[in-house]
LUMKEFI-418509 format. One record per residue (C-alpha): x, y, z; residue in one letter. Coordinates in pm, 1 decimal. Layout:
BEGIN
        xx        yy        zz  residuo
         X         Y         Z        a
...
//
This chain:
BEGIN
        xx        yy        zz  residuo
   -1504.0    2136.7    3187.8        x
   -1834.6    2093.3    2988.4        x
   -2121.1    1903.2    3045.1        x
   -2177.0    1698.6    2725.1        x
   -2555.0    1523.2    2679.6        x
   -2545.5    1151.7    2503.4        x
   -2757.0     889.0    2361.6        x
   -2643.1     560.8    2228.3        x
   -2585.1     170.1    2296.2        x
   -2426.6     -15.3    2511.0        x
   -2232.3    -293.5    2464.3        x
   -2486.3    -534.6    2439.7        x
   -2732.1    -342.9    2218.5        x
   -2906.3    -182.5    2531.9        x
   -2991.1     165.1    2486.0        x
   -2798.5     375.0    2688.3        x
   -2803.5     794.9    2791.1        x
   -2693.1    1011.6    3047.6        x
   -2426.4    1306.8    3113.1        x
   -2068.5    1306.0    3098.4        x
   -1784.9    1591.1    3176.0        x
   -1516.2    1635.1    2924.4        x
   -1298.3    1905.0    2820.6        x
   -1358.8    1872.5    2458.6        x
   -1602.7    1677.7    2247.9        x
   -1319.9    1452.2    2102.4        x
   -1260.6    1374.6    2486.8        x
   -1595.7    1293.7    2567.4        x
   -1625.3    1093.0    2229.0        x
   -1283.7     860.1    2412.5        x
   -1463.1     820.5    2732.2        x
   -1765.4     692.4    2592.3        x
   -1556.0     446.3    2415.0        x
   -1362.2     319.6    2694.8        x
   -1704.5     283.5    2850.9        x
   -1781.3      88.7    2517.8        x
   -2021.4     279.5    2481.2        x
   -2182.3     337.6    2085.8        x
   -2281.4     698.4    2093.2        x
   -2574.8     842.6    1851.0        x
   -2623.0    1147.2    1999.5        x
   -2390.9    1391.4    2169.5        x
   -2475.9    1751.0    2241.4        x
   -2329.9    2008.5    2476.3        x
   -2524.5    2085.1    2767.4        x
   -2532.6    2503.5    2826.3        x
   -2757.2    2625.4    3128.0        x
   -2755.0    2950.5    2973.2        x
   -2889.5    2840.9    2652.0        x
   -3157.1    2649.9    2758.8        x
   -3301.8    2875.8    2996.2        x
   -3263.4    3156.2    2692.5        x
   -3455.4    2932.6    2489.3        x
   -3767.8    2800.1    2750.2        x
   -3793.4    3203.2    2751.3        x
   -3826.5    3248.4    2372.6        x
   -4103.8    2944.7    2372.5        x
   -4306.3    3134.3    2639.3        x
   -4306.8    3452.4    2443.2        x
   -4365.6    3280.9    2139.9        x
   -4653.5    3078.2    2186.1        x
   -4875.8    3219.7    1879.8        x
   -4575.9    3177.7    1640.8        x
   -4552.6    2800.6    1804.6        x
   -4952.3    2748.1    1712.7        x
   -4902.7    2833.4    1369.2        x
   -4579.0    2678.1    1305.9        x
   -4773.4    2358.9    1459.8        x
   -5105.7    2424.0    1197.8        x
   -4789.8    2442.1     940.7        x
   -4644.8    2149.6    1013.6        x
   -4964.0    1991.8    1023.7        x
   -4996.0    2063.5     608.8        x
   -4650.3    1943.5     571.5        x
   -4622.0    1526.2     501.6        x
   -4288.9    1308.5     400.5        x
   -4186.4    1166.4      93.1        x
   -4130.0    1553.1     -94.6        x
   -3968.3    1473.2    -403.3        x
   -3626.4    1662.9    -508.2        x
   -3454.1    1649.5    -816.8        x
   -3042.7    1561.0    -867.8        x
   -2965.2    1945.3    -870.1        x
   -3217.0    1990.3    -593.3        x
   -3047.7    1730.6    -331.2        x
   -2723.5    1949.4    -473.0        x
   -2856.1    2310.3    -377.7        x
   -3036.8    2210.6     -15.0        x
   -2674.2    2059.6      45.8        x
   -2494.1    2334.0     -62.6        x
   -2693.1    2593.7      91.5        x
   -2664.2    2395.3     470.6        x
   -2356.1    2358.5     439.2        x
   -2263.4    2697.3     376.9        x
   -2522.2    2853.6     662.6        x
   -2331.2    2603.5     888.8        x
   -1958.1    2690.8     813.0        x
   -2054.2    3038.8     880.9        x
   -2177.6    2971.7    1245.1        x
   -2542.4    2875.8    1296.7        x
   -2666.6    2601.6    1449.3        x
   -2907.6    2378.3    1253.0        x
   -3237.4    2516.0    1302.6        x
   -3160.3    2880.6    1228.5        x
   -2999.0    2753.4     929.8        x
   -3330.5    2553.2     804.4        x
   -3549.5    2839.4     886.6        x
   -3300.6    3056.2     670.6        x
   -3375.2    2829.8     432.4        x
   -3742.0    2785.8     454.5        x
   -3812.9    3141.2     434.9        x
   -3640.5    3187.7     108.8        x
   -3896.7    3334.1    -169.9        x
   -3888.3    3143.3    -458.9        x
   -4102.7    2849.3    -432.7        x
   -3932.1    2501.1    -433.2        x
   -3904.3    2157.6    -287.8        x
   -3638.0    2270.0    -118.2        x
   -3826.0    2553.6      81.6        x
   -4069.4    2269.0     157.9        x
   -3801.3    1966.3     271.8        x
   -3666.3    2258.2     466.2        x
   -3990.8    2383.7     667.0        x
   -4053.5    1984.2     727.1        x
   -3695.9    1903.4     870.8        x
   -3674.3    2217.5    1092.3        x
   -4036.9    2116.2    1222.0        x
   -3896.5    1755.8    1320.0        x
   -3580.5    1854.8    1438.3        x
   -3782.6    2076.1    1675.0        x
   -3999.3    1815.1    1788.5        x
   -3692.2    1670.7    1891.0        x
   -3591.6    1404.7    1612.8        x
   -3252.3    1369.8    1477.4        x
   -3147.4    1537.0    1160.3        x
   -3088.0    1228.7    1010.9        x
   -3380.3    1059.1    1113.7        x
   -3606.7    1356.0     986.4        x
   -3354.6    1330.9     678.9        x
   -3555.7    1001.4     580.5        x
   -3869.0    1095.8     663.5        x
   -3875.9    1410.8     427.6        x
   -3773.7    1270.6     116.3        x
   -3640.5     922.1     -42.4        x
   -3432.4    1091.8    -249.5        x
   -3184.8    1167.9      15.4        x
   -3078.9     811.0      12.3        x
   -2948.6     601.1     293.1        x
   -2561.3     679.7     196.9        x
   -2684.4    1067.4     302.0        x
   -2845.1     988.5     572.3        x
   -2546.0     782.6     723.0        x
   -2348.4    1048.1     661.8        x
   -2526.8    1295.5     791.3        x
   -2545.9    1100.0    1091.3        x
   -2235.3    1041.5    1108.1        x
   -2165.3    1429.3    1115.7        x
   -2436.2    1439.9    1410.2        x
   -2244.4    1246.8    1629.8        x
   -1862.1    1377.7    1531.4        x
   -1996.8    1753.9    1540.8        x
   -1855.4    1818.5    1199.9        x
   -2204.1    1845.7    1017.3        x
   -2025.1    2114.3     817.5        x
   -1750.0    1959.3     663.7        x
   -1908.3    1635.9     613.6        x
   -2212.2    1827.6     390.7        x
   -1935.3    2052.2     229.9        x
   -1765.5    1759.4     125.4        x
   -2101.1    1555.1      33.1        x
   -2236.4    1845.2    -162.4        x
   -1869.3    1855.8    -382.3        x
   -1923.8    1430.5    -447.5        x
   -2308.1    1539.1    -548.5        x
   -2190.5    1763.7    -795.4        x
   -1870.2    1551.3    -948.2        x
   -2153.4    1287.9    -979.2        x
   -2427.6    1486.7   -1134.4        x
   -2051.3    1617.0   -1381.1        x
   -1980.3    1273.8   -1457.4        x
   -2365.7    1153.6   -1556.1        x
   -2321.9    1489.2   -1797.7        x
   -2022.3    1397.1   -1937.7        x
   -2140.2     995.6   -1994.4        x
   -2463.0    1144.9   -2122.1        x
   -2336.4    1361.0   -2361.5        x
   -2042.5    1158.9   -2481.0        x
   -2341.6     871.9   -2550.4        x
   -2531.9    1093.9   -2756.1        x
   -2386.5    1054.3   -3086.8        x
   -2329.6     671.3   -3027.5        x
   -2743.3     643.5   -2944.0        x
   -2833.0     827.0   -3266.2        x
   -2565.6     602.3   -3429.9        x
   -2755.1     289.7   -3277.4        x
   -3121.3     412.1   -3337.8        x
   -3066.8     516.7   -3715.2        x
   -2881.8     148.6   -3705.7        x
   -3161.7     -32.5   -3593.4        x
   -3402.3     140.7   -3838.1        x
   -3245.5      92.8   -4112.1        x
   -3216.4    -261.3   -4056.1        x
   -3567.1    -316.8   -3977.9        x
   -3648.0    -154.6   -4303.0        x
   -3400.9    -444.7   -4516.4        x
   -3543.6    -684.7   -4266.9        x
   -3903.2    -630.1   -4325.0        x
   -3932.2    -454.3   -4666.0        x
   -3644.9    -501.8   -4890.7        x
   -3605.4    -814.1   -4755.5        x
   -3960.7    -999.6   -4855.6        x
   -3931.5    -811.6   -5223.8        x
   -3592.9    -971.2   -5266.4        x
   -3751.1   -1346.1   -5214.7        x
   -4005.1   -1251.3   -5497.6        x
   -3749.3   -1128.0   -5719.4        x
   -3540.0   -1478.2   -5662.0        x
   -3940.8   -1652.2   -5654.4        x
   -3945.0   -1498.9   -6031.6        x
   -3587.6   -1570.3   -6168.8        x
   -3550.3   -1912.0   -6073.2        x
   -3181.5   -1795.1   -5915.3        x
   -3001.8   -2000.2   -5688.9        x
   -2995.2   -1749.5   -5355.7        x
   -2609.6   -1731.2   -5225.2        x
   -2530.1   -1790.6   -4929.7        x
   -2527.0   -1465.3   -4769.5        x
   -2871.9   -1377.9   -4864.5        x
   -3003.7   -1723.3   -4766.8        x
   -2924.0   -1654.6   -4379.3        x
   -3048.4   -1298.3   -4409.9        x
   -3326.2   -1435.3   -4579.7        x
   -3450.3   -1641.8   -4313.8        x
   -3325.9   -1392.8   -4029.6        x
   -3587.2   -1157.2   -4174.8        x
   -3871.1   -1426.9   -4183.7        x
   -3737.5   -1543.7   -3784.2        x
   -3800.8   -1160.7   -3732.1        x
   -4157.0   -1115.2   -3873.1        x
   -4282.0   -1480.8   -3712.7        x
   -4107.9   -1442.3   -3382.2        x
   -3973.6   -1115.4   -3293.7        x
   -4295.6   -1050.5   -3030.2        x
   -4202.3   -1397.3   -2868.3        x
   -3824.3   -1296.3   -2857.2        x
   -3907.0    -936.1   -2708.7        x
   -4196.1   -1045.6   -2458.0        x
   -3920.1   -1371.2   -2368.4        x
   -3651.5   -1099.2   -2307.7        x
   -3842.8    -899.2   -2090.9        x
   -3960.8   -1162.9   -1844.1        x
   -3629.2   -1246.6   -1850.5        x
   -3548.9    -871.3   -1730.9        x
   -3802.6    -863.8   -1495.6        x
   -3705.7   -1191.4   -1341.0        x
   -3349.7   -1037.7   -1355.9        x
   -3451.2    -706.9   -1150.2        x
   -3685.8    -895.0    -908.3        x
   -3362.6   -1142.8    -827.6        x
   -3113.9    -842.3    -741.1        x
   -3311.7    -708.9    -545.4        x
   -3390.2   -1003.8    -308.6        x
   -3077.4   -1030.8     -31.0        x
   -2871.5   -1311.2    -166.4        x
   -2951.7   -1152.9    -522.4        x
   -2785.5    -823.9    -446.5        x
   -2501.1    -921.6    -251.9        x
   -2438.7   -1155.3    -611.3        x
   -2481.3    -887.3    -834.8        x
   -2307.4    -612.9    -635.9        x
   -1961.0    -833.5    -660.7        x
   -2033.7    -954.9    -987.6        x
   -2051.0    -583.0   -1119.5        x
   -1716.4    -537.1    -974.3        x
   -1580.0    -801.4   -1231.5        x
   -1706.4    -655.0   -1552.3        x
   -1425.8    -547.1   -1782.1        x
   -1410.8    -121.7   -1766.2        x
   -1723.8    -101.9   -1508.9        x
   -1595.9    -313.7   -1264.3        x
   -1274.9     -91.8   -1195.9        x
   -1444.2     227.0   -1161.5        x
   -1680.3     101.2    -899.9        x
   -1403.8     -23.5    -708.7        x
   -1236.9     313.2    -737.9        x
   -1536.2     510.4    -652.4        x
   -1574.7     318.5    -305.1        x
   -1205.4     349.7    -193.3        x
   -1270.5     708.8    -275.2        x
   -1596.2     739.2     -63.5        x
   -1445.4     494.9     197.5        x
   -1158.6     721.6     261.8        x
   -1287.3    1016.5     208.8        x
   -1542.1     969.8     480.8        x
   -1293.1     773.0     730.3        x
   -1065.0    1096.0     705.9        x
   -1349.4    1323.2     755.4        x
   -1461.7    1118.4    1084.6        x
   -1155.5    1049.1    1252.6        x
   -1019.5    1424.8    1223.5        x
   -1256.8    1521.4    1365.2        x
   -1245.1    1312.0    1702.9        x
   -1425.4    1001.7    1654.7        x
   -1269.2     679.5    1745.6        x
   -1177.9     425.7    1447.5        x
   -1400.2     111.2    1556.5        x
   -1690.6     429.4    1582.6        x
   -1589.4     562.5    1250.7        x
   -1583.3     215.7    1116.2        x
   -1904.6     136.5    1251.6        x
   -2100.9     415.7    1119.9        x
   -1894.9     379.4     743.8        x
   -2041.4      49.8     716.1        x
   -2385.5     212.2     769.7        x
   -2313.7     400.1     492.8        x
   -2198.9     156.0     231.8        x
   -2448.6     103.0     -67.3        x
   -2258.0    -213.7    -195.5        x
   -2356.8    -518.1      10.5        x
   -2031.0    -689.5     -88.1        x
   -1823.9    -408.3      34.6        x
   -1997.2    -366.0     318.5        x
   -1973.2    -732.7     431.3        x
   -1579.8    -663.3     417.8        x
   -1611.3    -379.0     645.0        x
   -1826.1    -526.1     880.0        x
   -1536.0    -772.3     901.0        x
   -1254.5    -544.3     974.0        x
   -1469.2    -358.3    1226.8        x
   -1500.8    -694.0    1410.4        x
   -1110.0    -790.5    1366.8        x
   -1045.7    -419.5    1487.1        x
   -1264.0    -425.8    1781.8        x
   -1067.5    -743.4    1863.6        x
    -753.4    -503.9    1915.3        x
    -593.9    -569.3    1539.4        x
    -436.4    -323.2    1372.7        x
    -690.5    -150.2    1089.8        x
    -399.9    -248.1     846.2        x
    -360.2    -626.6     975.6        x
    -749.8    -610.5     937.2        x
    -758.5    -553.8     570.2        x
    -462.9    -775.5     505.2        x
    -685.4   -1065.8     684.3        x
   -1012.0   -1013.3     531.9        x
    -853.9    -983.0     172.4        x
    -976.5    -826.2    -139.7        x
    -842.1    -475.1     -26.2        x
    -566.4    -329.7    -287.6        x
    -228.5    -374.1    -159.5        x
    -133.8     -37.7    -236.0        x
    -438.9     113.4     -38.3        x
    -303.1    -117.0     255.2        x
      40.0      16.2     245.4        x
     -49.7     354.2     277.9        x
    -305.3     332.6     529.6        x
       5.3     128.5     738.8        x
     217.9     458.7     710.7        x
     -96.9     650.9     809.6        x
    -120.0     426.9    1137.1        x
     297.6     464.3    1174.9        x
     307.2     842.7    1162.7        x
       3.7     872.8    1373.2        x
    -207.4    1072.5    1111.5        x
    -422.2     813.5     954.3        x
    -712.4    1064.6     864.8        x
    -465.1    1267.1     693.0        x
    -343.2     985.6     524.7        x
    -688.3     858.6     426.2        x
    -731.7    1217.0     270.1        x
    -481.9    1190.0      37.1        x
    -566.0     820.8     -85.8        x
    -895.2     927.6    -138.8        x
    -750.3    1211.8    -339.7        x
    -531.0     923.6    -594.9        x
    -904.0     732.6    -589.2        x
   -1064.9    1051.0    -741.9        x
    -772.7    1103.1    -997.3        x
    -799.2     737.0   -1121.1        x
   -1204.8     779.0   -1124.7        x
   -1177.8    1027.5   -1396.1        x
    -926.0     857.5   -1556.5        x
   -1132.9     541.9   -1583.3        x
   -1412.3     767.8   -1675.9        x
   -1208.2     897.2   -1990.1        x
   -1101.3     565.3   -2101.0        x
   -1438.2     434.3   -2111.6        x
   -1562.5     751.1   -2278.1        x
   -1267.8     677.1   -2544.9        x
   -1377.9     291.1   -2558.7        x
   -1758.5     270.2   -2567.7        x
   -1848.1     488.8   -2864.7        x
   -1584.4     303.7   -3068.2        x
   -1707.1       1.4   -2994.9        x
   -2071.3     101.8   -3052.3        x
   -2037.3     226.4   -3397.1        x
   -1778.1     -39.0   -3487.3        x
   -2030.2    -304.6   -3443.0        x
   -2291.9    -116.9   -3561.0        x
   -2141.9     -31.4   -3889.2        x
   -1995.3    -385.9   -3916.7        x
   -2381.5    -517.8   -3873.8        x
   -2488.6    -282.8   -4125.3        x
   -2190.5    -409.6   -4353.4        x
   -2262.7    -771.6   -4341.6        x
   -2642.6    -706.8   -4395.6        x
   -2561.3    -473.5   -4738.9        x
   -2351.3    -725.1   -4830.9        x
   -2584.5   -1004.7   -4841.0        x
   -2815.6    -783.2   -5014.3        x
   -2615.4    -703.5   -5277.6        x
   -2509.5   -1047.9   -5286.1        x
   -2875.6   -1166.9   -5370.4        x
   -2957.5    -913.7   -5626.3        x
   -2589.7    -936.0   -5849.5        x
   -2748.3   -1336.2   -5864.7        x
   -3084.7   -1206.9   -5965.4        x
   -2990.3    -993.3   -6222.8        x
   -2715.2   -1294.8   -6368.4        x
   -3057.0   -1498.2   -6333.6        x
   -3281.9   -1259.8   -6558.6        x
   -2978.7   -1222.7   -6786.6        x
   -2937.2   -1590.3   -6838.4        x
   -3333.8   -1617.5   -6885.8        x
   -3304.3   -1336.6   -7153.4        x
   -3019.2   -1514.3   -7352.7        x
   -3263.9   -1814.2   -7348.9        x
//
């Protein structure tokens, strides 16, 4: 039997810690839920270990000093690029997997010569984690550009024990992410120089060829057709007004922003994104695929599914979403069945809710999740290709047909001039 070390809440909110025997950590992690207990902390209590280490600290009290004056020069909020986040969780992960515990792994880490932000997020977390603050705590005070998703998860790994998968599997959705803003970005370039070229050339008709086309009609006496009459006044709407219309638009913007951002705002726009035609589908897709992705990850490796649940809803950016799981954490910690749960609260895909029922059947839902979260990934790329397919089209489609429409007016205006100056020459 081990002696296992715990910190959480009770079932009231109280804060709640002490020492437990259990076999196994998964065992320990069931006791503390039939004690309805919420754990945040669970560590493994070794006599041997401890002692080892009070001995180090005594005969490494200079080394403690100056580790202290270093800390001292070390402050929060280091900034880390995309491919920065990528390589610090890439790197723990790996120095994990292969058997050390977490602060050998960030001092591995922090002595590492070439100067980065990551050698300096990593001498700042190991400093807090030895003070004795959580990884995920010292997670948020490092850097914002973790995120509160990481965090979560990373907490969520610090109370299953499975820090390593969880990052292994974080640091793979980092870089399919950072793949897919690559792919958008470069499948956008040829459409953006298609739209900026667009919108020159049409500010050059609008507010050159435009005003010399009124004096040629102004010296012909021409009726102006139709065509050229609207463009006609669209360019002298555009020269008057076009400030107004851009300053109007972005109030309107910033009104916009300032509104999502409020609570009531966000939890609007976060469903309302999930209706827009091509958008709305692949954000749906992308949280079923973090959703079970992380509920496999958590449950295989021992946690309880009203814990798992718990801590998922933690780390769920969409507020709509995570309203719905905070509702079928409730329902389950009633006794329902997780499928029954989704069923009740609605809005889940019926084919997600089938297989998660044969996943609860067979006894194996974290396997099960695995593989649904696998389908989710396959239909994010596909979604991803469609739109790829879709949105150039679309952009240089309306683009060119803009361009059309305003060449055609043109044209329009000067085959009347020049039947104008003929008719005045016949005179």
């Amino acid at each position: 039997m081990a002696v296992f070390t715990y910190q959480g809440t009770g079932e009231k909110g109280e804060r709640r810690s002490g020492e437990i025997e259990a076999a196994s950590r998964s065992e320990a992690l069931r006791r503390l839920s039939l004690d309805r207990i919420q754990p945040l902390k669970l560590v493994a209590k070794v006599a041997e270990v401890v002692a080892a280490e009070k001995a180090k600290g005594q005969s490494a009290r200079p080394q403690a000093a100056a580790a202290r004056s270093r800390r001292e020069s070390l402050s929060g909020n280091i900034r880390l690029s995309n491919a920065q986040v990528i390589l610090f969780t890439d790197e723990l992960a790996d120095f994990l997997h292969s058997g050390l515990q977490l602060e050998p792994a960030l001092q591995s880490m922090e002595n590492r010569e070439a100067k980065s932000p990551v050698k300096t997020v990593s001498a700042f977390l190991r400093e807090k984690v030895r003070d004795g603050t959580s990884f995920s705590e010292a997670l948020k005070m490092a850097s914002p550009d973790f995120g509160e998703l990481y965090c979560n998860l990373v907490a969520a790994g610090e109370v299953s024990g499975a820090m390593a998968p969880l990052l292994q599997r974080q640091a793979v959705h980092l870089v399919e992410m950072q793949d897919l803003r690559s792919r958008v970005q470069l499948a956008l370039i040829y459409p953006s120089v298609i739209v900026v070229a667009g919108i020159g050339a049409v500010a050059v008709f609008m507010t050159v060829l435009v005003p010399q086309m009124v004096n040629l009609f102004a010296k012909t006496g021409s009726a102006i057709p139709l065509p050229t009459y609207i463009l006609i006044k669209m360019s002298h709407f555009t020269q008057h007004y076009g400030l107004f219309v851009a300053a109007t638009a972005a109030v309107l913007i910033t009104l916009f922003i300032t509104y999502i951002r409020q609570p009531a705002g966000q939890r609007w726009w976060d469903e309302a994104k999930l209706r827009i035609p091509l958008l709305g589908p692949l954000l749906s897709a992308a949280f079923y695929a973090q959703f079970c992705q992380t509920m496999s990850n958590l449950l295989q490796n021992g946690l309880p599914l009203l814990t798992a649940l718990k801590l998922m809803s933690r780390a769920t950016g969409n507020v709509f979403y995570r309203g719905l799981i905070l509702r079928i954490t409730d329902l389950v910690g009633e006794g329902a069945s997780l499928t029954r749960s989704m069923k009740t609260v609605g809005n889940i895909p019926p084919d997600l809710r089938d297989m998660v029922k044969v996943g609860e059947q067979t006894g194996d839902l974290g396997t099960t999740l695995e593989k649904i979260g696998q389908r989710y990934e396959k239909r994010i790329r596909e979604s991803v290709d469609r739109i790829m397919s879709v949105v150039p089209f679309i952009v240089i489609s309306g683009l060119g047909l803009m361009v059309l429409l305003i060449a055609w007016s043109m044209l329009s205006g000067i085959y009347g001039a020049m039947q104008g100056l003929q008719a005045q020459s016949h005179l």
